[in-house]
C-alpha positions in Angstrom: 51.3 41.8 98.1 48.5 44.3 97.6 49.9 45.6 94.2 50.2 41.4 92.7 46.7 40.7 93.5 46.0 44.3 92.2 47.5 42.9 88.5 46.0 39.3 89.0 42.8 40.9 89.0 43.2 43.0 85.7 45.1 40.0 84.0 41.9 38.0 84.7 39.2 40.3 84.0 41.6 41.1 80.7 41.4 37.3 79.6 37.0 37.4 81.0 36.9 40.4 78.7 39.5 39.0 75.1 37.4 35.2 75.5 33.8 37.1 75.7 34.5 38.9 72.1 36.4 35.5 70.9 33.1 33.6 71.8 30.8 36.5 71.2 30.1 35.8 67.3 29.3 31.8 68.1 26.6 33.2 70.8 25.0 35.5 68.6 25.0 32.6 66.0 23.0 30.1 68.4 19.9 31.2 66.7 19.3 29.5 63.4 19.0 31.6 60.5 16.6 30.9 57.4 18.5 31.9 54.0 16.4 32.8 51.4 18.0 32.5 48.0 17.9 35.4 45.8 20.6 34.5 43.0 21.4 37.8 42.4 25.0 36.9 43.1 27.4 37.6 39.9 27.7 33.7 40.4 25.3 31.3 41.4 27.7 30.1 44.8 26.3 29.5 48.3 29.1 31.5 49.8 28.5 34.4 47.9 26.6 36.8 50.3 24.3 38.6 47.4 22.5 35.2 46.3 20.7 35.4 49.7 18.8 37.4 51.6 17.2 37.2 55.6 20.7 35.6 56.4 22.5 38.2 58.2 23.8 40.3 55.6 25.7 37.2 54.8 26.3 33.9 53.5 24.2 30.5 55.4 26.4 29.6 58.4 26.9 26.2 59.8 23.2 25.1 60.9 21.2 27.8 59.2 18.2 26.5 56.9 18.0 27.3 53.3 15.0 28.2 51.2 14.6 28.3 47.6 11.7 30.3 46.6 10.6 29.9 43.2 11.9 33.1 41.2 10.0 32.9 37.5 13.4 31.6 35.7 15.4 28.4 36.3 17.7 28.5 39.0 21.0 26.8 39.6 22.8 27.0 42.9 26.5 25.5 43.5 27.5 24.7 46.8 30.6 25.7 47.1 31.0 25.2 51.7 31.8 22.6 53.7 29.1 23.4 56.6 26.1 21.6 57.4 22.6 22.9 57.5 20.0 22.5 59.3 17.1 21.7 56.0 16.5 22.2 52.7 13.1 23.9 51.3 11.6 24.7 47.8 8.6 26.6 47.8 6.4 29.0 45.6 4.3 29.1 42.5 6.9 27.5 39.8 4.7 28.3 36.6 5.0 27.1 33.1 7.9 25.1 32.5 8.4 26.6 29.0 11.8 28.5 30.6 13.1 25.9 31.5 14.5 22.4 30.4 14.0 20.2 33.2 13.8 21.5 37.1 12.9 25.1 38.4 16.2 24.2 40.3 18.8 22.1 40.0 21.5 22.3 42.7 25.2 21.0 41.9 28.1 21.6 44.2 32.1 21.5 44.4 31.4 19.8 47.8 28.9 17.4 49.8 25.8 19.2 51.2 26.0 18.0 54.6 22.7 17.7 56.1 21.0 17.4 60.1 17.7 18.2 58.8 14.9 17.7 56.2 14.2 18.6 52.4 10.9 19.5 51.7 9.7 20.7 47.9 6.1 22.5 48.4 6.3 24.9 44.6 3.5 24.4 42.8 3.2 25.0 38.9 3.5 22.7 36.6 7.1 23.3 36.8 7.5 22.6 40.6 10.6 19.7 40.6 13.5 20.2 42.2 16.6 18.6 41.5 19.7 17.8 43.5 22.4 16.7 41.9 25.4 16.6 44.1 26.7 14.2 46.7 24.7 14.6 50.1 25.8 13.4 53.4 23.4 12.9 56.1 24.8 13.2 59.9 21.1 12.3 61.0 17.6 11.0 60.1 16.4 13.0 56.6 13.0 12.9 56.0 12.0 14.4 51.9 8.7 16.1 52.3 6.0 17.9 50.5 3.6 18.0 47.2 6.4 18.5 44.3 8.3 16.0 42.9 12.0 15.6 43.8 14.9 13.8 42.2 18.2 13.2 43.4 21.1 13.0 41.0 20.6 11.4 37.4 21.6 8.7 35.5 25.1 9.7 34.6 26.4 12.1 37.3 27.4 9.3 40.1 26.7 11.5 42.8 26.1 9.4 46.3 23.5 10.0 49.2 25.6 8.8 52.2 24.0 7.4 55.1 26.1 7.9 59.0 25.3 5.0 61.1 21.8 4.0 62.3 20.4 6.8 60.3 17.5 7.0 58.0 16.6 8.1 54.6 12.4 8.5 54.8 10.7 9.6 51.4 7.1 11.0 52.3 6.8 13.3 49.9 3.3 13.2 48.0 5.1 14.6 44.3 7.0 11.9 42.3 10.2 11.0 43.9 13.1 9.7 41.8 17.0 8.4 43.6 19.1 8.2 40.8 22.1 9.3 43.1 24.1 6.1 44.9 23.0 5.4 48.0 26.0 4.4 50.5 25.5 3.4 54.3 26.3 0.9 56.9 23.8 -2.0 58.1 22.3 -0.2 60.2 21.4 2.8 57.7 17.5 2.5 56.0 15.8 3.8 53.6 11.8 4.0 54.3 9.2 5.0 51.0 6.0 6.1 52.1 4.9 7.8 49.3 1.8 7.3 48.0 2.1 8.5 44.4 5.5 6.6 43.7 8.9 6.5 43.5 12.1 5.5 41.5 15.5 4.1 42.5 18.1 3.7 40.0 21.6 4.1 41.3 24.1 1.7 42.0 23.8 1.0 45.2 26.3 -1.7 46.1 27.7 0.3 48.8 24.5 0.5 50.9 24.5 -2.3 53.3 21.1 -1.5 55.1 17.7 -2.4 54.5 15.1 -0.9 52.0 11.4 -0.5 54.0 8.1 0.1 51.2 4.9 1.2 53.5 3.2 2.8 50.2 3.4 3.5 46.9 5.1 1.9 43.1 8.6 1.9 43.4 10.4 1.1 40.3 14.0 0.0 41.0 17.2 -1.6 38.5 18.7 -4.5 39.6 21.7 -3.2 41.3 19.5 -0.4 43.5 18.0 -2.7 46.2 21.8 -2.5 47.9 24.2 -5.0 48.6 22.4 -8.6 49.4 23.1 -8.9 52.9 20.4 -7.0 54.0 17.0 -7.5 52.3 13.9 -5.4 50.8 10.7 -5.8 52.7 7.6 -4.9 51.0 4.4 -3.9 53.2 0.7 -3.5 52.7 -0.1 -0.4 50.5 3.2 -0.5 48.6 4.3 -2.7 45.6 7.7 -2.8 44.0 8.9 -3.6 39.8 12.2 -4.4 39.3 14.2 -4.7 35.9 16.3 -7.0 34.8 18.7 -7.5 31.9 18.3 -10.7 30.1 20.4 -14.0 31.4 20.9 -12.1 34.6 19.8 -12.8 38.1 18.8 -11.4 41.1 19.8 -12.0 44.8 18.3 -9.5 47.0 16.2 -10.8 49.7 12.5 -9.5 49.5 9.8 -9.7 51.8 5.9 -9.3 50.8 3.6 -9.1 53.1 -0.6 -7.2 52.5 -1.5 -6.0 49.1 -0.6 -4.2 46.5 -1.0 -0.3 46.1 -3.7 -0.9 44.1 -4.3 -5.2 44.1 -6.9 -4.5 40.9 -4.3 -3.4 38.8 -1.0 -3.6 40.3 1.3 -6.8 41.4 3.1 -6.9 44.7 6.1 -7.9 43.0 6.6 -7.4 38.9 9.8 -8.3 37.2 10.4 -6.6 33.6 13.5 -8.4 31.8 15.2 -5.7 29.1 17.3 -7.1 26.1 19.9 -5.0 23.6 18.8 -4.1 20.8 18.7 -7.2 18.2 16.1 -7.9 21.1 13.7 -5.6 20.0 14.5 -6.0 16.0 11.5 -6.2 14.0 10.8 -10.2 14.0 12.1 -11.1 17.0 11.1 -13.6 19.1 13.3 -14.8 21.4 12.3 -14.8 24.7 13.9 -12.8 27.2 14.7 -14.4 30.4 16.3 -13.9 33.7 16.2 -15.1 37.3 15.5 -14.1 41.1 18.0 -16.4 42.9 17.1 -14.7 46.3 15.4 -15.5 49.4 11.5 -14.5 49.2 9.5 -14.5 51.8 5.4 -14.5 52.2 4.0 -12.8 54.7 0.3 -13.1 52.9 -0.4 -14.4 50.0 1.1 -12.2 47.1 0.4 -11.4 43.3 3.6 -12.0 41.7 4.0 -10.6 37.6 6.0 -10.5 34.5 5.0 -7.9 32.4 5.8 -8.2 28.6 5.0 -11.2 26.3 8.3 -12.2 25.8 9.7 -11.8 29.4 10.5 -14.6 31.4 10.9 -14.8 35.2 12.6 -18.1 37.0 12.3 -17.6 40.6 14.9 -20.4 42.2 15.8 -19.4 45.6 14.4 -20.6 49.0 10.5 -19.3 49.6 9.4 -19.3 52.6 5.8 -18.7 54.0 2.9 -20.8 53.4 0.7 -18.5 51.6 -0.4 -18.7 47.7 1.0 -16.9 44.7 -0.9 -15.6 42.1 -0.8 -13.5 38.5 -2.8 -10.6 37.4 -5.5 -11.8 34.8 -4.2 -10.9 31.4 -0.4 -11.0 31.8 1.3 -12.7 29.7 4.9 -13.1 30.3 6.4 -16.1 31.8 6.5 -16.8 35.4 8.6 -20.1 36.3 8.7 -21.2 40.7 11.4 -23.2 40.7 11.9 -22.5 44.4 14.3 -24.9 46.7 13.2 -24.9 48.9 9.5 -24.2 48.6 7.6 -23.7 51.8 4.4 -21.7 50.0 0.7 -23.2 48.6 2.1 -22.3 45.1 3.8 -26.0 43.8 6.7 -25.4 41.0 6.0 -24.7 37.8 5.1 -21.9 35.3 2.3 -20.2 37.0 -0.6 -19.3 34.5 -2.4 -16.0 34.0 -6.1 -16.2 33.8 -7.5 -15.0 30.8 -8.7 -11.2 31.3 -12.7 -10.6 30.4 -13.0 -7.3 28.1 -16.5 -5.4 28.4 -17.1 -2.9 25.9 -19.5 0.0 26.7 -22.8 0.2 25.1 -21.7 2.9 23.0 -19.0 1.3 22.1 -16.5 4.2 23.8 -15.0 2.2 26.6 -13.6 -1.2 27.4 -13.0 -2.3 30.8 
């Protein structure tokens, strides 16, 4: 009997002793690492341990936070893993951007950068962008900070930012911040624009079912980047949005306008530009350009409404709700038509005129206001 519980004991302490190295690199691991990109790598991978240094003597594992410090040439990182990490940072003195064509970095991958953390660009230089051009996932709330600007995907490359449930996309970055990527993401999924000095969304975002939030700002958006039409685009005091529109289009998107503009002297709280092909634009042509906004809009103050461009025109046709007043910028000149059904607001239907904009010339004749 003596001898069995003898073994027992060494079998179990055998097993304590094989599961403590087994777990032993996961422990050591618990502490999250900050990589700091080096790109002196004989490739410009993420999993190849020279491009980074402060990591371990390793490559980033799953949680660890990357940094990209600005290194005096253009960099441009693949990731090549399937982990997730913990944040994304730029920082650094970028300098002139005569070595390079576009971004200090521009960051493609052979798979989804998975996020559970923020992205924050601080470079400075008159080079100090960063650019990320692959698909992104985000497991949980991302919020893009900093000074620099920051631009996500481009025109062509179809790259998606996709949004897990109830999560949240927040732009407070104080540099220029463009979304060119497709944004995906259930109705529960936002994305929130407080920044100041503007933004752009231009993907196609017919996949995103959840709600766009403006707190501050100009954000420029295409017709098909607002997301699907279910969901709605609510624009608060401090923020103002443009939208384009190709000609004999329309636009369904819900939008709600409620405070001023970013700047109410200059700036409508809603401005539609309608874009043609090119016999459009053909020397001698007139034809006016014209388009509609088919969706819900509702007032939460009254709100400057514009068309921008002499031979734009804007029909707005869908149900307005909120009685408040709607008004032009003095000056404008493209055509703005409330045919609104119904029409709950102080504005009655009909083309809504701009009032002619006073010029004041200087006394020494070197500037007009």
């Amino acid at each position: 009997m003596l001898i069995k519980r003898v073994t027992s004991f060494v079998a179990a302490l055998t097993l304590s002793v094989s599961s403590l190295f087994v777990f032993a690199p996961m422990l050591a691991h618990a502490v999250v690492q900050t990589c700091v990109w080096t790109g002196a790598g004989s490739d410009a991978k993420f999993s190849t341990t020279a491009n980074w240094s402060s990591c371990g003597s390793g490559a980033p594992l799953a949680g660890d936070a990357l940094s990209f410090p600005a290194l005096g040439t253009k960099q441009a990182p693949l990731n090549d893993t399937v982990l997730t990490y913990s944040g994304v940072a730029f920082s650094g003195a970028s300098g002139s951007c005569s070595a390079s064509p576009y971004a200090w970095y521009v960051i493609t991958g052979t798979q989804p950068l998975s996020l559970s953390g923020n992205i924050s660009n601080s470079m400075t230089g008159s080079c100090a962008s960063a650019d990320l051009d692959l698909d992104i996932n985000v497991t949980q709330n991302l919020s893009v900070t900093g000074t620099a600007s920051i631009c996500f995907g481009n025109t062509v490359s179809g790259k998606t930012i996709t949004l897990s449930a109830a999560k949240t996309l927040t732009i407070t970055s104080t540099g220029y911040s463009s979304i060119f990527s497709n944004i995906a993401g259930p109705a529960d999924s936002s994305v929130i624009v407080n920044t100041v000095n503007g933004a752009s969304i231009g993907g196609t975002n017919t996949s995103f079912l959840g709600t766009f939030v403006l707190n501050a700002g100009s954000v420029y958006a295409g017709v098909g980047s607002l997301g699907a039409s279910s969901a709605g685009t609510t624009v608060n005091a401090g923020a103002d949005l443009s939208i384009n529109i190709l000609k004999n289009t329309s636009l369904s998107e819900p939008i709600t306008l409620t405070g001023a503009s970013s700047n109410a002297t200059y700036a409508s709280k809603l401005n539609f530009s309608v874009s043609g092909d090119s016999a459009d634009y053909a020397e001698g042509a007139t034809t006016l350009l014209s388009a509609t906004y088919n969706g819900a809009l509702t007032l939460g103050s009254d709100a400057i409404i514009g068309v921008s461009g002499s031979r734009n025109k804007m029909t707005v046709s869908g149900a307005l709700a909120g009685s408040f007043k709607i008004t032009r910028i003095n000056g404008e000149n493209g055509v703005l038509t409330l045919a609104a059904s119904p029409n709950g607001s102080q504005t009655a239907n009909g083309d809504i005129a701009s009032a002619r904009k006073d010029t004041a010339i200087s006394a020494d004749q070197r500037y007009v206001t």
